[in-house]
N, CA, C and O of each residue as an XYZ file, in Angstrom:
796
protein
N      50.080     60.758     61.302
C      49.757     59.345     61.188
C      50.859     58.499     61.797
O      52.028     58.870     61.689
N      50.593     57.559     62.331
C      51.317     56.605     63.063
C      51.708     56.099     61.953
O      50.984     55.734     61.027
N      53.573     56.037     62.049
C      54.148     54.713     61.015
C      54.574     53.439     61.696
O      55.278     53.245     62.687
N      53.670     52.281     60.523
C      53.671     51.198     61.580
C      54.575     50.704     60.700
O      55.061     51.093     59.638
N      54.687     49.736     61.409
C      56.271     48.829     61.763
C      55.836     47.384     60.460
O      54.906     46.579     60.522
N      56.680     47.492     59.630
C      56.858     46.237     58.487
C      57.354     45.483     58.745
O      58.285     45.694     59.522
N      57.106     44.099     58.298
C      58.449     42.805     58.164
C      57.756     42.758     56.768
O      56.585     42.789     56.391
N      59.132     42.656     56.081
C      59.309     41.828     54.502
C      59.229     40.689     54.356
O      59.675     40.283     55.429
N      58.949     39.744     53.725
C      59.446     38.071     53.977
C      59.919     37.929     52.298
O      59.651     38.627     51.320
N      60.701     36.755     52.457
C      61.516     37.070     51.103
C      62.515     35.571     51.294
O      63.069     35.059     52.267
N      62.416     35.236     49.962
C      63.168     33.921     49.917
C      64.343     34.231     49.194
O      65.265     33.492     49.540
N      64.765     35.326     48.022
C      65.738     35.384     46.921
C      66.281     36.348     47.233
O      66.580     36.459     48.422
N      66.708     37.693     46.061
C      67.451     38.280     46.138
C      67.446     39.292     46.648
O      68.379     39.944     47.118
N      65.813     39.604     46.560
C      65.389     40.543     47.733
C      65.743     42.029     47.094
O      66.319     42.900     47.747
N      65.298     42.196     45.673
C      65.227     43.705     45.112
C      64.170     44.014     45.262
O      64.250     45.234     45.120
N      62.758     43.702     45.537
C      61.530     44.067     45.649
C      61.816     44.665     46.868
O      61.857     45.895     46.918
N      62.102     43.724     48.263
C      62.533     44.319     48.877
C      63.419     45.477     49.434
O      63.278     46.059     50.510
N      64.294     45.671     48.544
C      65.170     46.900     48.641
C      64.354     48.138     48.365
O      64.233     49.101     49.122
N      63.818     47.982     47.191
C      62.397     49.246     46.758
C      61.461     49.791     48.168
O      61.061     50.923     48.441
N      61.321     48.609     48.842
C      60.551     49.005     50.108
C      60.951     50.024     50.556
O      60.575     51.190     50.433
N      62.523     49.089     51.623
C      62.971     49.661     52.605
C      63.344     51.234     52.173
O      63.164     52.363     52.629
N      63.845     50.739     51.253
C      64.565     52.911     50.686
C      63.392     53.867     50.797
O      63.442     55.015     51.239
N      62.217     53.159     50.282
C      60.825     54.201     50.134
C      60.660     54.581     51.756
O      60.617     55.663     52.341
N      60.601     53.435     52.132
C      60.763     54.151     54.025
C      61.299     54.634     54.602
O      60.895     55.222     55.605
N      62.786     54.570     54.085
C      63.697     55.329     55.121
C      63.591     56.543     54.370
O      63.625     57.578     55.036
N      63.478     56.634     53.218
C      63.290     58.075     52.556
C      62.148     58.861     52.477
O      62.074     59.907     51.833
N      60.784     58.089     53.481
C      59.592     58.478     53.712
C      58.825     58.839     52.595
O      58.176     59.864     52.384
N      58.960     58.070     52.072
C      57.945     57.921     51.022
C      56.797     57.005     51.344
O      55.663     57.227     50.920
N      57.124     55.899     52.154
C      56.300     54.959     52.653
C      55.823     55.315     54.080
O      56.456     54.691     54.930
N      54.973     56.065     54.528
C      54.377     56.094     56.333
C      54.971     54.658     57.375
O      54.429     54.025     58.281
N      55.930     54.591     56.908
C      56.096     53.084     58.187
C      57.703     52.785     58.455
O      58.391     53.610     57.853
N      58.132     52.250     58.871
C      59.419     51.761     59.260
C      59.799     49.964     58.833
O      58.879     49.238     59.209
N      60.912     49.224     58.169
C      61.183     48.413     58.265
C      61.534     47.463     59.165
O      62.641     46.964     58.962
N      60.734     46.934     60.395
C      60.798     46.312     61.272
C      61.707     45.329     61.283
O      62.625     45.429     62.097
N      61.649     44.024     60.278
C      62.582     42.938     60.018
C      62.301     42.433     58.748
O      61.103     42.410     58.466
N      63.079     42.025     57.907
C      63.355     40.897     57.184
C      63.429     40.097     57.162
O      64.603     39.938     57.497
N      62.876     38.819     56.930
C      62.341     37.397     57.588
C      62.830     36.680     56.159
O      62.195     37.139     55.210
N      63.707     35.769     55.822
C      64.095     34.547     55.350
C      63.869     33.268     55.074
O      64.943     32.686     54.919
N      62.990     32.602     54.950
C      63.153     31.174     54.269
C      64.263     30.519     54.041
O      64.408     29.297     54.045
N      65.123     31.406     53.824
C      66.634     30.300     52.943
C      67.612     30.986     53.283
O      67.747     32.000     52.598
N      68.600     30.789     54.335
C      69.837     30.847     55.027
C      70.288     31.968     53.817
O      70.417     33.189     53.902
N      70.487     30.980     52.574
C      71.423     31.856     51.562
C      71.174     32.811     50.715
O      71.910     33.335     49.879
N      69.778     33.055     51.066
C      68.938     34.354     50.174
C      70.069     35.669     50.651
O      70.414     36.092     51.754
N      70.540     36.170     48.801
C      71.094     37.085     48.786
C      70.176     38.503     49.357
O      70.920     39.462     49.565
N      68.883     38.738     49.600
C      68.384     39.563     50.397
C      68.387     39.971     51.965
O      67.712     40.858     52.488
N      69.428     38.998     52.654
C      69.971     38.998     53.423
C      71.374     39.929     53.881
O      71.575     40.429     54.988
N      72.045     39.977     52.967
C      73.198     40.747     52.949
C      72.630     42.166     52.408
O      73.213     43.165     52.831
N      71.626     42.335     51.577
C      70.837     43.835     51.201
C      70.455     44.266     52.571
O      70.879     45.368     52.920
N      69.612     43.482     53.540
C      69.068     44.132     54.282
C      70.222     44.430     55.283
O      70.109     45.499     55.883
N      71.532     43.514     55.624
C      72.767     44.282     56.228
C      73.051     45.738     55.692
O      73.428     46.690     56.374
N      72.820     45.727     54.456
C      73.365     46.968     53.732
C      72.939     47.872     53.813
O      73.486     48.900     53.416
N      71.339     47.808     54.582
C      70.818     48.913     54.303
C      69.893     49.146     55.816
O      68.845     49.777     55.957
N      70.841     48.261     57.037
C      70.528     48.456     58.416
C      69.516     48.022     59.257
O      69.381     47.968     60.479
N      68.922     47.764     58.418
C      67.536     46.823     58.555
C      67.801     45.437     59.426
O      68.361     44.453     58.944
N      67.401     45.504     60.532
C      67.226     43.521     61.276
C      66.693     42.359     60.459
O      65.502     42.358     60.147
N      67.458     41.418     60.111
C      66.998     40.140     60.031
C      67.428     39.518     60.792
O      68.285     39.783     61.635
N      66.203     37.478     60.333
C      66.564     36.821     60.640
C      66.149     35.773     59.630
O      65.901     36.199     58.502
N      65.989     33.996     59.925
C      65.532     33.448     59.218
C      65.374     32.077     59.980
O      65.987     31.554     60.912
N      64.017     31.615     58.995
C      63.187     30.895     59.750
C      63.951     29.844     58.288
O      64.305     30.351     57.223
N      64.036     28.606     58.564
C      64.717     28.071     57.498
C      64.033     27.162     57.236
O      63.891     26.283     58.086
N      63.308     27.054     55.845
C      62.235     25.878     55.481
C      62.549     24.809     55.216
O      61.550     24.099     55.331
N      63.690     24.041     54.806
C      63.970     23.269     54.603
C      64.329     22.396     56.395
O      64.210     21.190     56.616
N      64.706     23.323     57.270
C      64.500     22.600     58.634
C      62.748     21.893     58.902
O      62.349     20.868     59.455
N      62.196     22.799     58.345
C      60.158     22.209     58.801
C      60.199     21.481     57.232
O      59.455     21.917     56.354
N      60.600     20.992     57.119
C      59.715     19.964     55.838
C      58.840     18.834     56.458
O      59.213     17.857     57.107
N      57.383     19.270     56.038
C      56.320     18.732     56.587
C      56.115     19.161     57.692
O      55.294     18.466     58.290
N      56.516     20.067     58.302
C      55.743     20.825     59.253
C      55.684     22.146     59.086
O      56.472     22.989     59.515
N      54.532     22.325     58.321
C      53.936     23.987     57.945
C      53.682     24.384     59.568
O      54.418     25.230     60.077
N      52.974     23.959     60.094
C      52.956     24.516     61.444
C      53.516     24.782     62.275
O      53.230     25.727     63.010
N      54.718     23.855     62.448
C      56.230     24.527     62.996
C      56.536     25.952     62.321
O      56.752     27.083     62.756
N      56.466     25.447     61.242
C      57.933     26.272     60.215
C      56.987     28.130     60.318
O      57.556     29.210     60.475
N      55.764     27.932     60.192
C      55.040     28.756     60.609
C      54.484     29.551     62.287
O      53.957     30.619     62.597
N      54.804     28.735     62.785
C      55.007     29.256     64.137
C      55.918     29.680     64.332
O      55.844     30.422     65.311
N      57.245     29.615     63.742
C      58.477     29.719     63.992
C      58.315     31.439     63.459
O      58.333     32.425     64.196
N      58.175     31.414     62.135
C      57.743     32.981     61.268
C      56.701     34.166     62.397
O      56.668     35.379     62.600
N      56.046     33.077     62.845
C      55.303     34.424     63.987
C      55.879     34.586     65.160
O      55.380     35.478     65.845
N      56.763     34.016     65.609
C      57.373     34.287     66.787
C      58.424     35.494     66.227
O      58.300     36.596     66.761
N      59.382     35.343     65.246
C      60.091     36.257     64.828
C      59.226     37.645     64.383
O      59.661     38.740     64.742
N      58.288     37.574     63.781
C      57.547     38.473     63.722
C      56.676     39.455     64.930
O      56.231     40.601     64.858
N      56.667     38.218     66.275
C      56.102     39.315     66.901
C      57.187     39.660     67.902
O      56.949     40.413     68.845
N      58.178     39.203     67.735
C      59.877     39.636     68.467
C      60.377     41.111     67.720
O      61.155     41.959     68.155
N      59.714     41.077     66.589
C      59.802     42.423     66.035
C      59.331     43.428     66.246
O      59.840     44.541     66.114
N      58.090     43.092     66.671
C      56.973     43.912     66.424
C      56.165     44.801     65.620
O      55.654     45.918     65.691
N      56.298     43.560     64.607
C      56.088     43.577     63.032
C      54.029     43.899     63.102
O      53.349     43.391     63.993
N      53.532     44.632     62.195
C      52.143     45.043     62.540
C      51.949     45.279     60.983
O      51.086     46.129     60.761
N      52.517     44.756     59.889
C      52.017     44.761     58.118
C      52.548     43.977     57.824
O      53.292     44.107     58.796
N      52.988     43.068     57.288
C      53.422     42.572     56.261
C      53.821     42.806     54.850
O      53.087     43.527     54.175
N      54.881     42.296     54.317
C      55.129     42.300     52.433
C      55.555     41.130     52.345
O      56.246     40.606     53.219
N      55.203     40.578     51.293
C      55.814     39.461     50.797
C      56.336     40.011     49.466
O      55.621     40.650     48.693
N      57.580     39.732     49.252
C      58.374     39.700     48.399
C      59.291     38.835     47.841
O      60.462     38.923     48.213
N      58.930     37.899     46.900
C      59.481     36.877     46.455
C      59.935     35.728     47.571
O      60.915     34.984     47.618
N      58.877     35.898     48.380
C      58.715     34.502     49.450
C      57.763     33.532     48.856
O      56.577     33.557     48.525
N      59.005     32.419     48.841
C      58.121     31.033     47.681
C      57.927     29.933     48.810
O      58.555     28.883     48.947
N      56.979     30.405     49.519
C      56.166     29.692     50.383
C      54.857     29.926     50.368
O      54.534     31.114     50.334
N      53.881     29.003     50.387
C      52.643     29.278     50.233
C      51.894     28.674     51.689
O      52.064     27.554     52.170
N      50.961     29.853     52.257
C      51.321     30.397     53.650
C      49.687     29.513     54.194
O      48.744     29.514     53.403
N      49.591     29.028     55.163
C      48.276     28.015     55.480
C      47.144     29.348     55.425
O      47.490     30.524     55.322
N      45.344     28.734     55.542
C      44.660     29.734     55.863
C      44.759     30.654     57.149
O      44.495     31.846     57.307
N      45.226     29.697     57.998
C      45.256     29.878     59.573
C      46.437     31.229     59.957
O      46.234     32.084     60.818
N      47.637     31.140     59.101
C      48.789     31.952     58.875
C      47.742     33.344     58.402
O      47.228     34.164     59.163
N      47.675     33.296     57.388
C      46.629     34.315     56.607
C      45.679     34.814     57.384
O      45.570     36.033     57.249
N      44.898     34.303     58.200
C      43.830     34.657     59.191
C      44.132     35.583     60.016
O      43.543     36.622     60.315
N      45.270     35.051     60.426
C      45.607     36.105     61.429
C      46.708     37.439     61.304
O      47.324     38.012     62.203
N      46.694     37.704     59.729
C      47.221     38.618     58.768
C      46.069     39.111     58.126
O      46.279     40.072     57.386
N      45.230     38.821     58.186
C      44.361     39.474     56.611
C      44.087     40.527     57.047
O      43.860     40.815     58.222
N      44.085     41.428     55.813
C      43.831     42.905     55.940
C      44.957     43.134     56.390
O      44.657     44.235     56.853
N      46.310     42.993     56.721
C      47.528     43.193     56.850
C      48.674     42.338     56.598
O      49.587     41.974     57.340
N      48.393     42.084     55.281
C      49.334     41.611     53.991
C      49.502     41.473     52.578
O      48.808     40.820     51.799
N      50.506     42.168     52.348
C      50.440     42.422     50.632
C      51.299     40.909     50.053
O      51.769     40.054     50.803
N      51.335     40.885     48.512
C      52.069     40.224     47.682
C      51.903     41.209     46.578
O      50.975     41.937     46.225
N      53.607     40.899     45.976
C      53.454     41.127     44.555
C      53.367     40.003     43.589
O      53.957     39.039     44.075
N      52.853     39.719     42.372
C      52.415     39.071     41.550
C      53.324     39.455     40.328
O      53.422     40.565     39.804
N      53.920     38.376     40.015
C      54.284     39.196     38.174
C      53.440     38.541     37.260
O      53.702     37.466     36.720
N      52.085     39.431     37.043
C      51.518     39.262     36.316
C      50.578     40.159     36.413
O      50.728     40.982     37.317
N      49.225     40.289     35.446
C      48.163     40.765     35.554
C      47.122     39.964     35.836
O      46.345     39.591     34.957
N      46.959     39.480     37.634
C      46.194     39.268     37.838
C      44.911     39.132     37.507
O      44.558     40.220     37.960
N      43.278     38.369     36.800
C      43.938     37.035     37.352
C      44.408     36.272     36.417
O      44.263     35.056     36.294
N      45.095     37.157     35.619
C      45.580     36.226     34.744
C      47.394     35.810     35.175
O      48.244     36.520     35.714
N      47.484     34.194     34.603
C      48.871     33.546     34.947
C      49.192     33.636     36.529
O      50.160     34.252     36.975
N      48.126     32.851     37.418
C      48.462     32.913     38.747
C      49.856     32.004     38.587
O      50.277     31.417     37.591
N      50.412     32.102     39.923
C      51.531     30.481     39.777
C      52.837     31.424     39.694
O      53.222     32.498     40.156
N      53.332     30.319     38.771
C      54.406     30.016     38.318
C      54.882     30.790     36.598
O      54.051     31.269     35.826
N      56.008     30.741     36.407
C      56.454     30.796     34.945
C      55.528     31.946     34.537
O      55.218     31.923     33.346
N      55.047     32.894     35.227
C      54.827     33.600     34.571
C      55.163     34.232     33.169
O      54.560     33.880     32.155
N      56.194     35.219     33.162
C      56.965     35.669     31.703
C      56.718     35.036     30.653
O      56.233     35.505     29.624
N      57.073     33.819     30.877
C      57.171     32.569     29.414
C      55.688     32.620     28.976
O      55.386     32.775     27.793
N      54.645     32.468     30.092
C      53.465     32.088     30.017
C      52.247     33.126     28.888
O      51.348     32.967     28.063
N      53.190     34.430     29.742
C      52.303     35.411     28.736
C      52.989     35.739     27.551
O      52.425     36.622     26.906
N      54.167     35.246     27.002
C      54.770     35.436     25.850
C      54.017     34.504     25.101
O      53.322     34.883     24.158
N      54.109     33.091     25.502
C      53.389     32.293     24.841
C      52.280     32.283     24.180
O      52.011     31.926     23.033
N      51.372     32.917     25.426
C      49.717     33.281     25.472
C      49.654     34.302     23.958
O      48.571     34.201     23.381
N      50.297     34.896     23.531
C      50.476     36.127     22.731
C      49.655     37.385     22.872
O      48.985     37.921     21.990
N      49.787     37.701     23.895
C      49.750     38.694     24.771
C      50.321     40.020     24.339
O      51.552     40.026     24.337
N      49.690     41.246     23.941
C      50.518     42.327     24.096
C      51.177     43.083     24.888
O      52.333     43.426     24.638
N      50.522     43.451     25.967
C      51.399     43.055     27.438
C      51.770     42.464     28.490
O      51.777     41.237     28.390
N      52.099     42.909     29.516
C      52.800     41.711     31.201
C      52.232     42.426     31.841
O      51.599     43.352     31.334
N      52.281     42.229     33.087
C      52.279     43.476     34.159
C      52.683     42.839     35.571
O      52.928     41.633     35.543
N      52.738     43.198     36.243
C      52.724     42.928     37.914
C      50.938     43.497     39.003
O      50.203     44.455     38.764
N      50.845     42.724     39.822
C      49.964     42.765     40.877
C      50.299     42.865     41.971
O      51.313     42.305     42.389
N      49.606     43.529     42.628
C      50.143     44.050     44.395
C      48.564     43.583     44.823
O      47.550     44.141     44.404
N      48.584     42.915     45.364
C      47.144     42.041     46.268
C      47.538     42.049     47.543
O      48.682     41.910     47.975
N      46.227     42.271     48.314
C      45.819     41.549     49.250
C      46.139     39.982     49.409
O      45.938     39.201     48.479
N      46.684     39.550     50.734
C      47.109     38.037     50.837
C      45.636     37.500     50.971
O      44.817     38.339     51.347
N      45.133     36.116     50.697
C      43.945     35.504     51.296
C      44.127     34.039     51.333
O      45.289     33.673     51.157
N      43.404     33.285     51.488
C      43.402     32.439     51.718
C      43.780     31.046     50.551
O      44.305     29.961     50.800
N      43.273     31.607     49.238
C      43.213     31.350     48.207
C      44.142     31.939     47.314
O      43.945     33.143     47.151
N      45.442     31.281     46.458
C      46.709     31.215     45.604
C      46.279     32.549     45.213
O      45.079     32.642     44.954
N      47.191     33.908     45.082
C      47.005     34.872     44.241
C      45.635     35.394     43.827
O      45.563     35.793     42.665
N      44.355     35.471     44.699
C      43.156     35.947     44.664
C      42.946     36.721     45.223
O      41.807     37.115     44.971
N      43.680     37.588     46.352
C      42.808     38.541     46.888
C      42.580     40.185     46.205
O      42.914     40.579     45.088
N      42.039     40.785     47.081
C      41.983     42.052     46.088
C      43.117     42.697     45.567
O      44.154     42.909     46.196
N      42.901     42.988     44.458
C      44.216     43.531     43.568
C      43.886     45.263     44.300
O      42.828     45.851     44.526
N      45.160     45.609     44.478
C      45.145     47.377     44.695
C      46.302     48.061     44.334
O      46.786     48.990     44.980
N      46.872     47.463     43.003
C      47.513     47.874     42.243
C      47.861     47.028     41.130
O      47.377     45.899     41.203
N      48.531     47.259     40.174
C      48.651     46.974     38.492
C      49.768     47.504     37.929
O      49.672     48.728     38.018
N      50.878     47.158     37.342
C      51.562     48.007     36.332
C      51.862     47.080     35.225
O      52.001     45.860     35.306
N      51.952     47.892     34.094
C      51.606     47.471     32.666
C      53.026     47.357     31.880
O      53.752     48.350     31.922
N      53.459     46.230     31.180
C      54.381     46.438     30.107
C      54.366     46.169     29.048
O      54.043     44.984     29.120
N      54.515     46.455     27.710
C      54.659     45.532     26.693
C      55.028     44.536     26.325
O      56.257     44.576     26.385
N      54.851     44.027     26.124
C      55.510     42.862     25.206
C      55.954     43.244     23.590
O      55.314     43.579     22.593
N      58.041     42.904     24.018
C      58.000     43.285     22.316
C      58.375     42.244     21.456
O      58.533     41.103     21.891
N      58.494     42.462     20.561
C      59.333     41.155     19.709
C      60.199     40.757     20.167
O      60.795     41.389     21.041
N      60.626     39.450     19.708
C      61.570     38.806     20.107
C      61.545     38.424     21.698
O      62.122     37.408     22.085
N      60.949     39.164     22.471
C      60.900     39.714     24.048
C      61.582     37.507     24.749
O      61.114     36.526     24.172
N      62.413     37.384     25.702
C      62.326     35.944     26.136
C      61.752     36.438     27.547
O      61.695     37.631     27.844
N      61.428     35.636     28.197
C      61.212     35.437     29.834
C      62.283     36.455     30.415
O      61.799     37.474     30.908
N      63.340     36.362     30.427
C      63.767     36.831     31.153
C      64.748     38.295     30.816
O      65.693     38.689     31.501
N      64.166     38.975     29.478
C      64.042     39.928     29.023
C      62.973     40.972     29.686
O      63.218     42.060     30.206
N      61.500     40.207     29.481
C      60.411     40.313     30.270
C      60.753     40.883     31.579
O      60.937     42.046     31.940
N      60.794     39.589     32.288
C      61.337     39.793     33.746
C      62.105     41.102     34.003
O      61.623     41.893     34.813
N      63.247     41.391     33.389
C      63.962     42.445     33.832
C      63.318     43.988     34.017
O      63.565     44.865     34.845
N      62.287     43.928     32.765
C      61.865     45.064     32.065
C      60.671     45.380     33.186
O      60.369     46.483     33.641
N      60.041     43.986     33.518
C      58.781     44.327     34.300
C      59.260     44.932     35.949
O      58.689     45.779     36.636
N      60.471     44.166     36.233
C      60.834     44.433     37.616
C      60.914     46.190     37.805
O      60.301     46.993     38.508
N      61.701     46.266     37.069
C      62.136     48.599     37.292
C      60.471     48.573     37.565
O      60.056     49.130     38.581
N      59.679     48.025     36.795
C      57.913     48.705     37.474
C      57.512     48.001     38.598
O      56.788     48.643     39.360
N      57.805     46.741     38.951
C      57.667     46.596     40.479
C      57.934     47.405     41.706
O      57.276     47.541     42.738
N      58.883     47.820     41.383
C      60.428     48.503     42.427
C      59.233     50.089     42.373
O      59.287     51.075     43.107
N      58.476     49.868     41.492
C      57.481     51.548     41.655
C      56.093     51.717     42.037
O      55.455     52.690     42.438
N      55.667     49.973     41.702
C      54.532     50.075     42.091
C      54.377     49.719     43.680
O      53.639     50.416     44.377
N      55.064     48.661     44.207
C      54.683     47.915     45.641
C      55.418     49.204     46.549
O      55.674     48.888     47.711
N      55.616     49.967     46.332
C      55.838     50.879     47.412
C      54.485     51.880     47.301
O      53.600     52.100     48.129
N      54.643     52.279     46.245
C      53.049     53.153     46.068
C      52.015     52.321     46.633
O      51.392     52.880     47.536
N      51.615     51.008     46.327
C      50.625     50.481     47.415
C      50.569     50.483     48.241
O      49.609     50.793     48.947
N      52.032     49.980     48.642
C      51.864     49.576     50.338
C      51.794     51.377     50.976
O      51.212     51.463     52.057
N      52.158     52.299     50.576
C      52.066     53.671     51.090
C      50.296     53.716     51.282
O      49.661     53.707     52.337
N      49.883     53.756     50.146
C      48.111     53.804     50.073
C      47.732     53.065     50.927
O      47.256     53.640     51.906
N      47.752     51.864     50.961
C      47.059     50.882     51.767
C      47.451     50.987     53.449
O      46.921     50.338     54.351
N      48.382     51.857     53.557
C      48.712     51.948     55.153
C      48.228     53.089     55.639
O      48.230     53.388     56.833
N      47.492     54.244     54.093
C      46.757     55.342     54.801
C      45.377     55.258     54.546
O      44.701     56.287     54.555
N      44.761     53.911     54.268
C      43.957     53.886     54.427
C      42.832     53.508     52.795
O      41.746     52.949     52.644
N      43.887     54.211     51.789
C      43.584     53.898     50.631
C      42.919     52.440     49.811
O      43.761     51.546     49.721
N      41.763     52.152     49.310
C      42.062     50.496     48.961
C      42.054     51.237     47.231
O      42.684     50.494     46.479
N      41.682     52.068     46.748
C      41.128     51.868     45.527
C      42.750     51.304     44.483
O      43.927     51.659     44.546
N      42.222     50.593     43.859
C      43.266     50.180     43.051
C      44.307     51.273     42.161
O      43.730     51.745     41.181
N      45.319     51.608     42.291
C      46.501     52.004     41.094
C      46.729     51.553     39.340
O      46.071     50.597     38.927
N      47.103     51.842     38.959
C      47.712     51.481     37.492
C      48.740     52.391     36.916
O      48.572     53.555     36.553
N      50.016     51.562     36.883
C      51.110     52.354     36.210
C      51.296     51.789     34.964
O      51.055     50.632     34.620
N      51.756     52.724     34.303
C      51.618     52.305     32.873
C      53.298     52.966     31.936
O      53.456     52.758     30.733
């Protein structure tokens, strides 16, 4: 099987991302890390992907304010300077036009911390503590056109325990991110759609 060529996109610290790249270079994932693409000059996922040999660059959003279409043209030029052919989004807090998406679909993931469709957005953690919820989970989707809707093709499950805060949550759910979005994106690049569940 042909391993095709990834770009990550990623605004923060870029541990989702790290889960990737290792699964690839350690072939666990059928593909290669093409580039790492940036939003924010100072995203500590920047210095990970030095660390771990991988090309970046960064398209800097705060230069396009009010121009999604710049700031987005700008992201596909770096992308096809790569010769980037999948996509991941990983904690890239940009929300991407239809037109962007169009010419990605069917070749782009997101992860979700949540169980899709429940707690699209924001604040997740807090949200399902609140909700009183027995567990959290994370989502690995399909990108579409529409906030956190496309097909889910993966799931992982956590509890919720007492006392649990947001960012107790958070920590606990991430170690199952870092296991699930590589197992997808592996499936989904051989062809796999049926959905996962780690538990």
């Amino acid at each position: 099987m042909n391993r095709r060529r990834v770009a990550i996109l990623v605004s923060g610290s870029g541990t989702n991302m790290v889960a990737l790249v290792r699964a690839m270079q350690e072939g666990r994932v059928v593909a290669d890390p093409a580039l790492v693409l940036s939003s924010d000059p100072a995203a500590g996922a920047l210095q990970r992907a030095a660390e771990l040999g991988v090309p970046a660059a960064v398209v800097d959003a705060s230069a396009h304010r009010g121009d999604r279409a710049g700031f987005e043209a700008a992201l596909q030029r770096a992308l096809d300077a790569a010769g980037a052919e999948f996509i991941c989004l990983a904690g890239f807090m940009r929300i991407l036009t239809p037109d962007f998406v169009a010419r990605w679909q069917g070749r782009m993931l997101n992860i979700h911390p949540s169980l899709l469709p429940l707690f699209p957005g924001l604040d997740t953690h807090a949200r399902a503590i609140a909700s009183g919820m027995a567990v959290h989970g994370a989502t690995v989707h399909e990108v579409t056109a529409d906030l956190d809707t496309g097909p889910i093709r993966g799931q992982a499950i956590v509890p919720i325990e007492p006392g649990d805060t947001p960012e107790r949550l958070a920590a606990r759910l991430l170690q199952m991110e870092h296991r699930l979005y590589p197992l997808v994106l592996d499936r989904v690049l051989r062809g796999e759609t049926a959905p996962i569940l780690l538990t």
